[in-house]
C-alpha positions, 0 to 999 in steps of 0.5 A, a space after each residue: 691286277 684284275 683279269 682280262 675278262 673284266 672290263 675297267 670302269 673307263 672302258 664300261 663308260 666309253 662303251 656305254 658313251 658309244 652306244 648312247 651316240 650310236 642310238 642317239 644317232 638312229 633315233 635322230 634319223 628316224 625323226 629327221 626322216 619322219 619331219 622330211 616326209 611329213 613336211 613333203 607330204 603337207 604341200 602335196 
């Protein structure tokens, strides 16, 4: 029996899934934001 303090192998992966979706989702808004104010700043 391992000890609570030990998170399981699927537990580190769902954790690492998680945080890849969550700076994956950052980094898609930051790009989307960027290509919004490019593309408004180019017909000004």
């Amino acid at each position: 029996m391992t000890a609570p303090s030990t998170p399981s192998q699927d537990e580190i992966k769902a954790r690492n899934t998680r945080l890849a979706l969550i700076l994956a989702s950052i980094a898609a808004t930051f790009f989307i934001g960027f290509m919004a104010k490019m593309i408004l700043l180019a017909h000004h």
